[in-house]
N, C-alpha and C positions, 0 to 999 in steps of 0.2 A: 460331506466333508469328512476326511478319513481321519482316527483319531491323533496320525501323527501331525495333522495341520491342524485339529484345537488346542495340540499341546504347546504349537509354535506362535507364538504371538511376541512382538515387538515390543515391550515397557512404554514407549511412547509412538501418540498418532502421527499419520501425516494427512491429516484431514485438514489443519491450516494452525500457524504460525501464532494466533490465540487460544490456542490449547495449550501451548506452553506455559509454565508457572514463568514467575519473574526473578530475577537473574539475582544471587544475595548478595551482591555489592550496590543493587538496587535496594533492596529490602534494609541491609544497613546502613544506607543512607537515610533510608524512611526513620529506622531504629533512630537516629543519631539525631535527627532531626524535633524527635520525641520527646525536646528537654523543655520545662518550663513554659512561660507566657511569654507569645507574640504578638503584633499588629495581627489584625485579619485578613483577608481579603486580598492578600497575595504583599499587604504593609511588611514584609518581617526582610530577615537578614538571610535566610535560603533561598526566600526569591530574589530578589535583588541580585545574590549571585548567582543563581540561573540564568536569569537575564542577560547578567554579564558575559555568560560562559557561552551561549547562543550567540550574543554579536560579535563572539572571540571567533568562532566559525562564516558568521552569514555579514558580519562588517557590523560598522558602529553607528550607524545611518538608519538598521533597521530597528522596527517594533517589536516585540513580544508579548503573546497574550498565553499562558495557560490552560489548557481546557483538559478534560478528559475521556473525551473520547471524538472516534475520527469524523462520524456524523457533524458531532458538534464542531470542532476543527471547521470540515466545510462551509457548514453554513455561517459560522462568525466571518470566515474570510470572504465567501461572497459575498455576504451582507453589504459587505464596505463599497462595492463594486459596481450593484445590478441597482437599477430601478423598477417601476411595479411593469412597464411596456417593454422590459429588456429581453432579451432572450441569451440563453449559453449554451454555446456552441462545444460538443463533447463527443468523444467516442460511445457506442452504441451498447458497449463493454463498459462504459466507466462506472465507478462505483456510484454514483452520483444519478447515474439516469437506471440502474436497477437494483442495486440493494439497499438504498436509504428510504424505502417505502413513503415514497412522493415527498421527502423533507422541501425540496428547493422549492417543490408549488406550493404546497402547508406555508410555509414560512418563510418564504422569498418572494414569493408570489408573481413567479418569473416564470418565463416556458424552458423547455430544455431541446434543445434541436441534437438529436445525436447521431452520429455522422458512421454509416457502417465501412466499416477496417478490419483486411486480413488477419490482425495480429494486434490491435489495440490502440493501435500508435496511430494519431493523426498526423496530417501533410500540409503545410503550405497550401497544397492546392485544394486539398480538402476543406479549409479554413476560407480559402477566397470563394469555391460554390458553397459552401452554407450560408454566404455573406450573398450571395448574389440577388437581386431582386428585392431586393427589401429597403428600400427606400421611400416606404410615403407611410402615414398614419393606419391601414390597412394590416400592417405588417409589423409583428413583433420585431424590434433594432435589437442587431448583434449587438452586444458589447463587451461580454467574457469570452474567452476561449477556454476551457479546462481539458490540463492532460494527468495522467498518471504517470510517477514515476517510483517503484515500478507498473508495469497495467498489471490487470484484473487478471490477463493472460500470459505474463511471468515476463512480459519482453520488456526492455528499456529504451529508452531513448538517450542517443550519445549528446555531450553536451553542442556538438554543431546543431543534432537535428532541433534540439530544442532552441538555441540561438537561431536557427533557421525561420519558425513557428514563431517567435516571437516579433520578429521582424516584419514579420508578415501582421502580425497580430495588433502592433502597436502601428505600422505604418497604414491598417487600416480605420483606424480612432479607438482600438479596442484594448483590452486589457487579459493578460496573461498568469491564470491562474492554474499552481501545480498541488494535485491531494499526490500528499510523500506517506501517504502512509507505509508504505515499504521503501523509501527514498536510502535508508542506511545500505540497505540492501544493491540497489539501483547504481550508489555508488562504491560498492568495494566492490559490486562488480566492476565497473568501468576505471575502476583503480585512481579516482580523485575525490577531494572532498566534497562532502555535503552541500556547501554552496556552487562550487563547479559544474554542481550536476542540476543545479536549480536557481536560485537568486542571480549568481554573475552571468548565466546563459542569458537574463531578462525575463525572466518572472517576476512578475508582480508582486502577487500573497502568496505564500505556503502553508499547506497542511503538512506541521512536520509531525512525524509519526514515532511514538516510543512504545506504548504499547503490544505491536508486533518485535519488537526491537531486545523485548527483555524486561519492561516496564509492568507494572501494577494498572497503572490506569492513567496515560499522562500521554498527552498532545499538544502541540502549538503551535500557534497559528502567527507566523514569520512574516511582517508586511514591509517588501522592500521599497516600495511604490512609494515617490516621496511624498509626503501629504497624504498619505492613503489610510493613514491610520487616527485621523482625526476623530472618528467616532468607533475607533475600537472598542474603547472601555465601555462607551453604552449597548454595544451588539450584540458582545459578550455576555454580559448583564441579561439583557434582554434573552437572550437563549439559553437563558436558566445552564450556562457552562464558570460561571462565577464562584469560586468556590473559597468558602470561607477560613475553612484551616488550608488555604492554599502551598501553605510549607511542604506538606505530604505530599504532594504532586509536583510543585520545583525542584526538590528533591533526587526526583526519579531523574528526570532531566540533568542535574549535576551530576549524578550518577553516571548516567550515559557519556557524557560528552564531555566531562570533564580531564581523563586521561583516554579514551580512545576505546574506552568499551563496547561500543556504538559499532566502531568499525570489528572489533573479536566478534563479537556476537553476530551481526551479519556476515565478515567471510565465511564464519562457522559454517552459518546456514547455506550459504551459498553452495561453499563444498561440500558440505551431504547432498544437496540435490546434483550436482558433476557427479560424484561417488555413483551415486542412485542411477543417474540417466546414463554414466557409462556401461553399468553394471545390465541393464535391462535393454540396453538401442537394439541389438542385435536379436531379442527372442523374439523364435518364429509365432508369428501371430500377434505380435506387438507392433503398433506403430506410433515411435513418438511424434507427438500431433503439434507440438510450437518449438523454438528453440529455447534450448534454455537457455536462461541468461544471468536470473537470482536465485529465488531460492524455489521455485518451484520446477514441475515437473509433468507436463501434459502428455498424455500416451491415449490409447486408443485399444480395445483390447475387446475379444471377446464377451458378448454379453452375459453367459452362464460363468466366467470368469470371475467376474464384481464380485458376489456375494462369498464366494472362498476366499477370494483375494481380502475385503474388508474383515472378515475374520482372524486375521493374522494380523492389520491394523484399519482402525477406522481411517476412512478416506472418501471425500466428497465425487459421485458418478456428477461430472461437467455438464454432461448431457447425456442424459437419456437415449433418445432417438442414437444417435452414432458410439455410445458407451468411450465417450472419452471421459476418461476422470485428469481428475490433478490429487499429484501428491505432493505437498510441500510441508520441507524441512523448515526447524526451529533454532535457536541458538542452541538448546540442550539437547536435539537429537544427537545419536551417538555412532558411530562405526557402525556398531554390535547393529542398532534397528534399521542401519540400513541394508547390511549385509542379510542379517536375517528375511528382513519383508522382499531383496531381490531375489535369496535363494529361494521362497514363495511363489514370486513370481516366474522364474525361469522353470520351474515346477508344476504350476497349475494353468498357466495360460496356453505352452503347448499343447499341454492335452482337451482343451476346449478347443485347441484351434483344428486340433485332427477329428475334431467333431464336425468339421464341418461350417463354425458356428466364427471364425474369424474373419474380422474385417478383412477388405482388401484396401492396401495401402492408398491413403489419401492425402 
């Protein structure tokens, strides 16, 4: 690495969206929220208007439970859902079947069937052969479907395809569960609100996501399923996601969603990754590897690339074997880090690729 690329570094990463600090009209909400003695356990006046402010988006029909973080999210919503002979039916990508380090079997004690897709996104059809064959005691019974929105691998699903999936999913006796952890994102791409993109399509439960969003530490778990929330409070509980000075975490939530910060912060993010992926589609020896759609950014790039390239910002190699990485923007990324890490890139990848050492486009 030549000295003038260790002197060139970014102020912030794009290795993922929880690197980012949280947003200070979050944090003063926290601040504000810091006065005096409340109920516990979510008793008090900040949650309560959380709640409120939640079914001001998702309708007045649904539940709301608080949790803090997305793992946790998942597994309170399933819980409501699976039995111990269930099985859920999921992309092969989802966060659920490879970076929750086996939660759903730990503590659902449920199988995961996960279904391999181009791009992340499950189909109708893909949902009916996972469903296929499995009807006697022999065989784990479908009963959930989970999708992401957005996936693992930066795409979304429009709200037909999900009204699609859901139709299918409910007309098969099943139920339709979405992890939002990047759902804010999901929808300022698709330019509607948060429930358009998830509850009114026909989802069930949600994993709605604030933490990537701008948040401190704060999730929740959205159950639109009528009746479906009948043993929330104890699932919750039970997965040690119950939190005592719950105010500090409704909070974050009011924050977000209360005037439209929710939707700032994700186009933000959205538009530094467009910015980023216009800036970089064309360099030789670069191939962007999904579309992008939120706020990330999959490319494909020489292997002796990576390691000068992560010196100028940290960012996760996707894989290995084919050196696809992802770079994904935050609400607080800036111009400046993106301009900078692409004039990096248009810089360091050509000259690995004239080594001979670039992929051929895939």
């Amino acid at each position: 690495m030549s000295r003038e690329e260790s002197a060139r570094r970014t102020d912030r990463a794009l290795a993922s969206d929880n690197y980012a600090g949280a947003h200070p009209e979050v944090l003063a909400a926290v601040a504000e929220a810091n006065t005096g003695h409340v109920g516990a356990y979510g008793a008090d006046p900040v949650t309560a208007e959380a709640v409120s402010t939640v079914r001001g988006h998702f309708g007045d029909g649904v539940e709301v439970a608080f949790v803090v973080n997305g793992t946790g999210a998942n597994m309170v919503g399933l819980q409501l859902l699976v039995r111990p002979w269930d099985c859920v039916i999921c992309a092969d990508t989802a966060h659920i079947a490879v970076d929750e380090c086996g939660a759903p079997e730990r503590f659902l004690g449920v199988k995961l069937v996960d279904v391999t897709t181009p791009d992340g996104r499950l189909t109708p059809d893909d949902v009916r052969r996972a469903c296929s064959g499995r009807l006697d005691e022999h065989q784990v019974q479908p009963r959930v479907v989970s999708i992401a929105q957005a996936t693992e691998l930066g795409t979304v699903y429009t709200p037909e395809e999900v009204s699609a999936i859901a139709a299918t999913t409910h007309d098969l006796g099943l139920y339709l569960h979405m992890d939002g952890a990047r759902l804010a994102n999901a929808a300022a791409s698709l330019g509607v609100g948060l429930a358009e993109a998830s509850t009114a399509c026909g989802v069930d439960v949600l994993s709605l996501g604030g933490t990537k969003n701008g948040a401190v530490l704060a999730e929740a778990v959205v159950v639109a399923l009528p009746g479906g929330a009948e043993y929330l409070r104890f699932a919750r509980k039970q997965a040690m996601q119950l939190v005592s000075k719950m105010r500090f975490v409704s909070a974050q939530f009011q924050a977000l969603l209360a005037d439209g910060l929710w939707l700032r912060n994700a186009g933000h993010a959205n538009a530094m990754a467009a910015r980023l992926h216009d800036a970089v589609r064309d360099v030789p020896g670069l191939t962007v590897s999904r579309p992008r759609q939120a706020n990330a950014v999959f490319a494909r790039v020489p292997g002796d690339a990576v390691a000068p390239l992560q010196a100028v910002t940290p960012f996760y190699e996707w894989d290995s074997a084919t050196h696809e990485v992802r770079w994904m923007c935050s609400w607080d990324t800036t111009e400046e880090d993106i301009d900078t890490f692409a004039a990096a890139v248009r810089e360091i990848v050509p000259r690995h690729a004239r080594g001979g050492r670039a992929l051929s486009p895939g």
